[in-house]
C-alpha positions, 0 to 999 in steps of 0.5 A: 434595680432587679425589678423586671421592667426597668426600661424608660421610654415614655417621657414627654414635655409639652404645653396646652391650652386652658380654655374657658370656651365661649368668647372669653379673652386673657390677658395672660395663658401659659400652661405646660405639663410633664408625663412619665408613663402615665402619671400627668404633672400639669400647671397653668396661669390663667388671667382672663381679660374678659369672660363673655360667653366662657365658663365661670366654673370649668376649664377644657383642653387638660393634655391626656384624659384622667383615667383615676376616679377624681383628681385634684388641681392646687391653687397656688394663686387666685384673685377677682374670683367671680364668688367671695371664696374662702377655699377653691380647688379644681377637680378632674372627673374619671375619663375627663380632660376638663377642670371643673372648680370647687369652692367654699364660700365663707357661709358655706358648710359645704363645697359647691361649684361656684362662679369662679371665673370673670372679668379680671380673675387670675389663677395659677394651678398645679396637680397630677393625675394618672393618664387613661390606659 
């Protein structure tokens, strides 16, 4: 290209670790994550054993802070979701490194933050943000 800034140096490939704090246990975790520059691809797999003391409704331990406004987790897969839900999808709020999920009950005309997580859920999630510069 002719463009003025053609240099590639800031790539990183890692994991990190979805939590939902308190004394929750899973089953299965397994999270990773790609940066170019600052724009953050994240997955994660997430099957809790028993939730405890944890969240039902946000995940904690996202790889860089969100610097846009909001940012949007895809669910691929969710099952025993605490709530009867007809839709969920995690939203990242601006300076934040935590997920917090969204839903819509099948009554519901609105999206709210229902209870999502408990004994037996099971998520798989993707998305991207754009890292705080």
């Amino acid at each position: 290209g002719t463009g003025t800034s053609e240099l590639f140096d800031d790539y990183e490939e890692g994991t990190w670790t979805p939590a939902l704090g308190g004394t929750a246990t899973y089953s299965a975790l397994e999270a990773n994550y790609v940066k170019v520059g600052a724009l953050v691809q994240v997955k994660a797999t997430i099957l809790v054993n028993t939730i405890g003391t944890g969240s039902a409704t946000t995940i904690t331990g996202l790889p860089y802070l969100n610097g846009d406004s909001m940012a949007a987790m895809n669910i691929a897969t969710m099952s025993n979701s605490a709530t009867s839900v007809v839709y969920v999808v995690g939203s990242i709020g601006a300076n934040s490194s935590t997920i917090t999920m969204r839903g819509l009950t099948a009554a519901g005309t609105t999206m709210t933050i229902p209870n999502i997580f408990g004994n037996g859920t099971y998520v798989e999630m993707s998305g991207s943000y754009s890292t705080v510069t």
